[in-house]
matplotlib code that plots the C-alpha trace (Angstrom):
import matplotlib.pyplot as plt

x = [40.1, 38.5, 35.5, 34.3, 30.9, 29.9, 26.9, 24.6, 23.9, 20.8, 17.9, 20.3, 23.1, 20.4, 16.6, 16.2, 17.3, 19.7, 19.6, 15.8, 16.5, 18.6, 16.0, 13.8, 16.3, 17.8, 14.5, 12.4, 11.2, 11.0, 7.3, 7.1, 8.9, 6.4, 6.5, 10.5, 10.2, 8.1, 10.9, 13.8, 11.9, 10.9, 14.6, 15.8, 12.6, 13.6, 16.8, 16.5, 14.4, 16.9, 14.2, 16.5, 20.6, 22.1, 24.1, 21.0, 19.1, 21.8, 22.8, 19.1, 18.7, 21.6, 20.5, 17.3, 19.3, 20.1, 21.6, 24.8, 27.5, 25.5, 22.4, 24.8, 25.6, 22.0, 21.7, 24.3, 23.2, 19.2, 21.3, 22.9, 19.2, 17.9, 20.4, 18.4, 17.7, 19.4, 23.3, 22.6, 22.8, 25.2, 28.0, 30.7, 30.2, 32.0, 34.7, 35.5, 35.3, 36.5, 39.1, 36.8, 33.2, 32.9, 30.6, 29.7, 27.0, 25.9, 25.8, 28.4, 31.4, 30.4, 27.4, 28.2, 31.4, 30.4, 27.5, 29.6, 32.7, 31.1, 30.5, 34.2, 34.0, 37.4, 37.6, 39.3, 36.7, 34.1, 33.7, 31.0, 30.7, 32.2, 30.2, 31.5, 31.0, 31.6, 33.2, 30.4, 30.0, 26.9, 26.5, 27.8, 27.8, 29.8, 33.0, 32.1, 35.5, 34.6, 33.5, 30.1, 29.0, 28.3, 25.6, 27.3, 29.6, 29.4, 30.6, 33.3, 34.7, 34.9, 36.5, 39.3, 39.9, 40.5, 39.6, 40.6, 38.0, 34.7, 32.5, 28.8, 26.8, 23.9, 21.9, 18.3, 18.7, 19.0, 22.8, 23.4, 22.1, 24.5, 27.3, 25.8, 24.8, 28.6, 29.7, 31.8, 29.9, 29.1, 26.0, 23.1, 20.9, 18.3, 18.0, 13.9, 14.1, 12.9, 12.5, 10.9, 11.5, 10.1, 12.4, 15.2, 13.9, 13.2, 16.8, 18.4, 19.9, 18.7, 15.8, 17.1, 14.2, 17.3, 21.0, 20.4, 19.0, 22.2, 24.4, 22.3, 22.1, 26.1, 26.5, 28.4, 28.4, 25.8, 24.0, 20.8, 20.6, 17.7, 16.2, 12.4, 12.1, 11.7, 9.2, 5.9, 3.2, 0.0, -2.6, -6.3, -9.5, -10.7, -7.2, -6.9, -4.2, -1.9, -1.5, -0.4, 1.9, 3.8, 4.5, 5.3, 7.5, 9.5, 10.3, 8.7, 6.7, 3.2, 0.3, -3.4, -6.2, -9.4, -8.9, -6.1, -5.2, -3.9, -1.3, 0.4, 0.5, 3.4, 5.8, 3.7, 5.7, 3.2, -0.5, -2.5, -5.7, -9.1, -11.6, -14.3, -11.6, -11.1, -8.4, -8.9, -6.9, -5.6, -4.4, -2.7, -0.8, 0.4, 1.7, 5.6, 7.2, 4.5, 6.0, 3.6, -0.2, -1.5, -5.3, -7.6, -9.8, -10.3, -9.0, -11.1, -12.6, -11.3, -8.1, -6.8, -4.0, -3.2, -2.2, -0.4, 1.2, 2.4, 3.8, 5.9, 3.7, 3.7, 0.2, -1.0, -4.7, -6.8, -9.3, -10.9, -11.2, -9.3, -8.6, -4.7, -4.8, -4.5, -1.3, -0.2, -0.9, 1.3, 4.5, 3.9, 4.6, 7.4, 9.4, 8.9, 10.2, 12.8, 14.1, 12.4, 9.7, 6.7, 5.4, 1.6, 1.3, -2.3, 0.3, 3.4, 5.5, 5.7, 9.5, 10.6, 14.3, 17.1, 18.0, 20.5, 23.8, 27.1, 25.9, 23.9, 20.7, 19.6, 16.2, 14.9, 11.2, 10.6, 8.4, 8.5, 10.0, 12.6, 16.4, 15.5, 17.7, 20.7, 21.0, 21.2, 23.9, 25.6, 25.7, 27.2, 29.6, 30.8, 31.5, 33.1, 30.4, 31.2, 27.6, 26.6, 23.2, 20.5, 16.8, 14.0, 10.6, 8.1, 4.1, 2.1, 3.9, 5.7, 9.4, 11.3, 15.3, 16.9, 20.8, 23.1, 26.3, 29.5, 29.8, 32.6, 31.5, 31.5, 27.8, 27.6, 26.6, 23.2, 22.6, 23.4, 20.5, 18.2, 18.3, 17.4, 14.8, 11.5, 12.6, 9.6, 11.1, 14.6, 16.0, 19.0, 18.5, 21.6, 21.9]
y = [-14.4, -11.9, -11.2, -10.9, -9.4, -10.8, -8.2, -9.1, -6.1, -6.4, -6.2, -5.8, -3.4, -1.1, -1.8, -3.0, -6.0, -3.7, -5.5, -5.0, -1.4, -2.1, -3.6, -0.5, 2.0, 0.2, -1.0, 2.1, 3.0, -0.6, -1.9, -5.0, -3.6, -4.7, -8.3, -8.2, -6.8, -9.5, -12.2, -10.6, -10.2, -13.5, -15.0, -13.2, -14.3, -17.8, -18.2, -15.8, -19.2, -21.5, -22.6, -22.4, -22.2, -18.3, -19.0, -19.9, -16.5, -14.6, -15.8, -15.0, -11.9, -10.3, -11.7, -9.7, -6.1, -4.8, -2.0, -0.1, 1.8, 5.2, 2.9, 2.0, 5.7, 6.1, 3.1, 3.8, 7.5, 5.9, 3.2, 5.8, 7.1, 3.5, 2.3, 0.5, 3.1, 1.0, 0.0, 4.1, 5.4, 3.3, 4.0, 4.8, 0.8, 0.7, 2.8, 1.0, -2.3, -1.5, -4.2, -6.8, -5.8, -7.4, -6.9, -10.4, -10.5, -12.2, -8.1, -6.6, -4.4, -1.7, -0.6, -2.0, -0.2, 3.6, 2.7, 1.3, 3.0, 6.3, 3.9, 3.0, -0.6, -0.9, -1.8, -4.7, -6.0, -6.1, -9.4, -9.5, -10.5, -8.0, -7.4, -7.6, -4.8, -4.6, -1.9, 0.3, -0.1, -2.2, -5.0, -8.5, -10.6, -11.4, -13.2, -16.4, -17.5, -15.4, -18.1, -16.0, -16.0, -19.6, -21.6, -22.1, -19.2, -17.4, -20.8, -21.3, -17.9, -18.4, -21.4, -20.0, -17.2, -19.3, -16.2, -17.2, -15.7, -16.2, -15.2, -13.9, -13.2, -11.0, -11.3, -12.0, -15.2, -18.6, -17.7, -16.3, -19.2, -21.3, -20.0, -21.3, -24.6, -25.1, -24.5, -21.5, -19.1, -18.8, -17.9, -16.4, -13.6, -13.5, -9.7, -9.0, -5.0, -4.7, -8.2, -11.7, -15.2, -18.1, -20.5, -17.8, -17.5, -20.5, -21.4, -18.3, -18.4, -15.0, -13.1, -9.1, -6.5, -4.2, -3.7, -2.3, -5.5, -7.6, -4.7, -5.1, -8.7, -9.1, -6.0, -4.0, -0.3, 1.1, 4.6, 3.8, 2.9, 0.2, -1.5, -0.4, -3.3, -4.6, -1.8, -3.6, -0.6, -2.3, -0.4, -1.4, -0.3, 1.7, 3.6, 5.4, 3.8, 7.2, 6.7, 3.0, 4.3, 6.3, 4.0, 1.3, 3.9, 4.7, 1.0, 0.1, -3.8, -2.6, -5.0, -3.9, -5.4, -4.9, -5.6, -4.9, -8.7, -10.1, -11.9, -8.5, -6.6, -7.5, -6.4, -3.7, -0.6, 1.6, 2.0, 3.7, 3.8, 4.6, 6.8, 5.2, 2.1, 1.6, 0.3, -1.5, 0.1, -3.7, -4.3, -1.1, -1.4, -5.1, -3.5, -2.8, -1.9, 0.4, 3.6, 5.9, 6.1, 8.1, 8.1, 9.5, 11.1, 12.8, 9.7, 10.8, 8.2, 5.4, 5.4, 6.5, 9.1, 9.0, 5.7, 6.4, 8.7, 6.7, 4.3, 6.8, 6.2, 9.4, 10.0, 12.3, 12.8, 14.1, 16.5, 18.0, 15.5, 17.0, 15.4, 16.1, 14.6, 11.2, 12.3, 14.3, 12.0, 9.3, 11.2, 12.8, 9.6, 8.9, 11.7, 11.0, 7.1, 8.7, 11.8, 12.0, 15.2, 14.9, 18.2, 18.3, 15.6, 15.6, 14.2, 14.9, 18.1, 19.4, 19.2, 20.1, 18.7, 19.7, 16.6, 14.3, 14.3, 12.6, 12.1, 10.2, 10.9, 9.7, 10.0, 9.7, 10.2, 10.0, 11.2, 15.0, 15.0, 17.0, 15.9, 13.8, 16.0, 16.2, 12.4, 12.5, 14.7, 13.3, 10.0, 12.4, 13.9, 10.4, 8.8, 12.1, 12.8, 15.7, 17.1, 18.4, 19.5, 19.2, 19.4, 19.1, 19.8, 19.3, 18.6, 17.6, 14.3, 13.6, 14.8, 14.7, 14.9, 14.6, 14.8, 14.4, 13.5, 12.2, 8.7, 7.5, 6.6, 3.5, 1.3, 1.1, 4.8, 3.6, 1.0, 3.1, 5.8, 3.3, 2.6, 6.0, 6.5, 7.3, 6.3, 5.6, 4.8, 5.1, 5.5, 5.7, 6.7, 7.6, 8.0]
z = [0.4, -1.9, -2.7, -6.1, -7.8, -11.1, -12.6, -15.5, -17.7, -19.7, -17.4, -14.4, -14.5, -17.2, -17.0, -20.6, -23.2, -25.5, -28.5, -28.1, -27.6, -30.5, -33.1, -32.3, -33.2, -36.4, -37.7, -36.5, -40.3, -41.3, -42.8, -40.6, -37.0, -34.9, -36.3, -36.0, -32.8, -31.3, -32.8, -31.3, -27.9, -28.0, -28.6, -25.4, -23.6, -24.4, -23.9, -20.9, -19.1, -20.9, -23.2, -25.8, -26.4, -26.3, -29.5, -31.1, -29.6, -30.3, -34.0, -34.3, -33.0, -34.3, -37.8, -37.7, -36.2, -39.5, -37.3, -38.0, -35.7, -36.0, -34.5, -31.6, -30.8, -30.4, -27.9, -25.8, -25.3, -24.6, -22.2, -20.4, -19.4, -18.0, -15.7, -13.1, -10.1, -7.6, -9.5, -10.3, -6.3, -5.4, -7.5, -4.5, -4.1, -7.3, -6.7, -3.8, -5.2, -8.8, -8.7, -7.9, -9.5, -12.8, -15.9, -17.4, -20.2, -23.3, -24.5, -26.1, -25.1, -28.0, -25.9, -22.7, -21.7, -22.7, -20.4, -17.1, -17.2, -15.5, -12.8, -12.0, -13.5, -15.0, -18.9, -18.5, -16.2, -18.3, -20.3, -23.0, -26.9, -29.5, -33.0, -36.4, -39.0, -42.9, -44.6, -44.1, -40.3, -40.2, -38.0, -40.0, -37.0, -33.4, -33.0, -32.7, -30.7, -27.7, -25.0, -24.1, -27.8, -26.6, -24.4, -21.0, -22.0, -18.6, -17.4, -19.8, -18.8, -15.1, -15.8, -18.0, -15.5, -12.7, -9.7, -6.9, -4.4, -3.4, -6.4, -5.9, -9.2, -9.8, -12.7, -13.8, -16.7, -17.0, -18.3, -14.5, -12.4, -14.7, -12.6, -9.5, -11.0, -12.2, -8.6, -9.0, -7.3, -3.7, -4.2, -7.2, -6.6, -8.5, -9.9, -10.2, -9.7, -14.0, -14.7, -12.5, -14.3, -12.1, -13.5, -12.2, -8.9, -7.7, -8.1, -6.8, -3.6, -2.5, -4.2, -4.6, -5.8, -5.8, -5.5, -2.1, -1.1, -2.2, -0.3, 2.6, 3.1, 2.5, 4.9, 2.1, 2.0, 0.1, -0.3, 1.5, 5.3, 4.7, 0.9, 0.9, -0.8, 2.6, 3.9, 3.4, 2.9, 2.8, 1.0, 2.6, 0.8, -2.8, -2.9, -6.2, -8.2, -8.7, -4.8, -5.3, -8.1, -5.6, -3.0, -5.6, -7.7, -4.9, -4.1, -1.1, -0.8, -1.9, -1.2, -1.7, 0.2, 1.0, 5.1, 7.5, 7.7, 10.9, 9.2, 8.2, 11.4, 13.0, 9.7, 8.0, 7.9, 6.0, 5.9, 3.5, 4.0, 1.9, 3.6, 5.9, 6.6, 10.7, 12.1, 15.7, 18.8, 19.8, 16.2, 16.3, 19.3, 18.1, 14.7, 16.3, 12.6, 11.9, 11.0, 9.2, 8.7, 5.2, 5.7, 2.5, 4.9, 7.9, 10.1, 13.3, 14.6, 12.3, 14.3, 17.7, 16.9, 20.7, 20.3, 17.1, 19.0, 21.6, 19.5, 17.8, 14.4, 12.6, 10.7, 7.8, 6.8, 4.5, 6.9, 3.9, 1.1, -1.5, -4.7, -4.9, -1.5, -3.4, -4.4, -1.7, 1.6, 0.5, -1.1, 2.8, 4.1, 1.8, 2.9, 6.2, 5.1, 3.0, 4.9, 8.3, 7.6, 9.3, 7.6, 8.0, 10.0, 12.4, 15.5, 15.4, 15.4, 12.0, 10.5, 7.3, 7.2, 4.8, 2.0, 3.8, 1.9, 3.0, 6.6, 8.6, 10.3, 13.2, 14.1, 17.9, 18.6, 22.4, 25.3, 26.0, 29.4, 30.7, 30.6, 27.4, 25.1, 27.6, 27.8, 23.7, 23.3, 26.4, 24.2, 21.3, 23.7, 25.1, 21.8, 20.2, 17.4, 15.4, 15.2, 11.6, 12.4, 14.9, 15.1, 17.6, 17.8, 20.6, 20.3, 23.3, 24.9, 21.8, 21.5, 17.5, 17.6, 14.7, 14.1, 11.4, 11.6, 9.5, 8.8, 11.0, 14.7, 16.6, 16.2, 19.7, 19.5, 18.0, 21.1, 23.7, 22.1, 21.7, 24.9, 26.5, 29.2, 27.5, 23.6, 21.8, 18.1, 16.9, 13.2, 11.3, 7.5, 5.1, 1.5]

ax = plt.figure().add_subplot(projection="3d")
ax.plot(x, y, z, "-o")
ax.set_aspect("equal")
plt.show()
């Protein structure tokens, strides 16, 4: 049986409402804008937590446009800019699947299609309303035969196109959890990577910060090797907020407290830390995820890098207090996250790596004894990996191997280097 992957648009597939988008375009000289663009807004908002009908949101919102085609031209080349991050990196998903992943929306096909057909969604897979114009090309109205113009229209759809497959939708409105309410889905995931409504989530089947996550948790292919939506960085102490912009930017599960909590040690991935914050040698060696330390300071004697190094956590500081360190310390520790550099790290052996592309890497951080490296590429050699590249630095007791290689190989590879003599940490990115 098939599977089949029914997308939102607006405030899924693009980061933005586009009618909203819309309104600000078409009205942008008008003398009351603001006031206009509070109404439209609120008619999505509200029929978005299905406190009123879509036809009635719609009708009202495209009453209040006064937009044109030029206006639409406009929009599409702004929509083009704010596909959400996530649906934009993994568009080889949609090649693959372009029979079977579908665009259904409340939107319409006039800015919707210019906008997903880069992305290998076919045009007769996308199902959305269609606008009227007058002589002129402005915007009249929508046809109101088309079954999504309507409240329950994502419902009536399904229904008249009969799929026969199992049927997952991803989407962040009221419209959305309709599907799994009628009982033809398999299951909703709630989309929150722009946009959170309670009265979506708490009906959702799965909660996805991203597309990554939906990829991940259905074991689909996808462009990254793990969401870092589910990389908990836990921020602890007077952290300036550009830092905590990063780390959030990037994606990762950014909490800020004032303590190292117990509660959090056993899944933090990250730490940043403020200076003058200490983190206890037995809470340390508990913290098993823990993959990178960014301290804003000079983190001697507020944590034992020995054990950090032990444990295979890699650890940049701030010896000299600098001000751009703010900045600096924790896009350090995303690269390392993101690409495996541990480039001015106080521990570890210092490794600028090339941008991973079309491979994977495989990251083994282990104790520096001899024999380690020919047991890794005896693993290679066993399992016929075609090497791409390879990497290894040494510093003190701690050994770094990285290697990249194509795509294709067996899973048991990853098991069988795991379980090496003297592994300390073991990682496989891709993306």
């Amino acid at each position: 049986m098939k599977n089949y992957y029914i997308i939102d648009f607006d405030s899924t597939f693009t980061q933005v409402e586009a009618l909203d988008e819309l309104a600000r375009i078409s009205l942008e000289n008008h003398p009351d804008r603001e006031q206009i663009y509070q109404q439209i807004e609120d008619y999505t908002n509200l029929a978005m937590e299905g406190k009123i009908s879509f036809r009635e949101s719609l009708a009202g919102r495209v009453q209040l446009l006064n937009a044109n085609r030029s206006h639409l031209d406009k929009l599409v080349s702004q929509l083009k800019k704010k596909v959400s991050r996530s649906f934009g990196r993994n568009k080889e998903f949609f090649r693959k699947n372009e029979d079977t992943a579908w665009i259904v929306s409340g939107g319409f096909k006039e800015f919707i299609t210019p906008v997903v057909t880069p992305y290998h969604i076919k045009k007769e897979n996308i199902y959305a309303n269609t606008f009227k114009f007058d002589k002129e090309g402005n915007i009249v109205g929508y046809d109101e035969n088309n079954p999504l113009s309507d409240e329950g229209g994502k419902v009536k759809l399904l229904k008249a196109l009969q799929i026969d497959g199992r049927i997952f939708g991803i989407g962040d409105g009221y419209s959305d959890f309709q599907l799994k309410e009628s009982g033809l889905i398999e299951k909703f995931f709630a989309f929150t990577e722009n946009i959170s409504r309670q009265s979506v989530t708490e009906k959702a089947d799965h909660i996805t910060p991203s597309f990554d996550e939906f990829l991940y948790v259905n074991d689909l292919p996808r462009a990254i090797s793990y969401p870092k939506n589910r990389i908990l960085c836990l921020i602890i102490g007077d952290v300036p907020e550009i830092a905590v912009h990063i780390l959030k930017r990037d994606g990762f599960s950014v909490r800020t407290k004032d303590t190292f909590e117990e509660k959090y040690t056993k899944d933090v991935g990250m730490l940043l830390l403020a200076n003058n914050i200490r983190i206890d040698d037995e809470q340390l060696a508990r913290a098993d995820k823990l993959k990178t330390i960014g301290y804003l300071g000079d983190s001697k004697g507020h944590l034992s890098r020995l054990l950090c190094t032990e444990k295979g956590i890699v650890v940049f500081d701030d010896k000299k207090i600098k001000k751009r360190n703010a900045e600096f310390i924790p896009r350090r520790m995303a690269d390392f996250i993101n690409n495996g550099d541990t480039a001015m790290s106080r521990n570890f052996p210092n490794l600028i790596l090339p941008r991973l592309s079309q491979a994977h890497r495989l990251l083994h951080i282990h104790q520096n004894v001899p024999g380690i490296m020919a047991q890794i590429n005896n693993v290679y050699a066993e399992n016929q990996i075609n090497i791409i590249s390879q990497f290894l630095m040494t510093k003190g007791d701690i050994g770094y191997a990285v290697t990249d290689i194509h795509a294709a190989y067996d899973k048991n590879l990853l098991k069988q280097l795991k379980q090496i003599d003297n592994t300390i940490k073991f990682r496989i990115l891709y993306k």
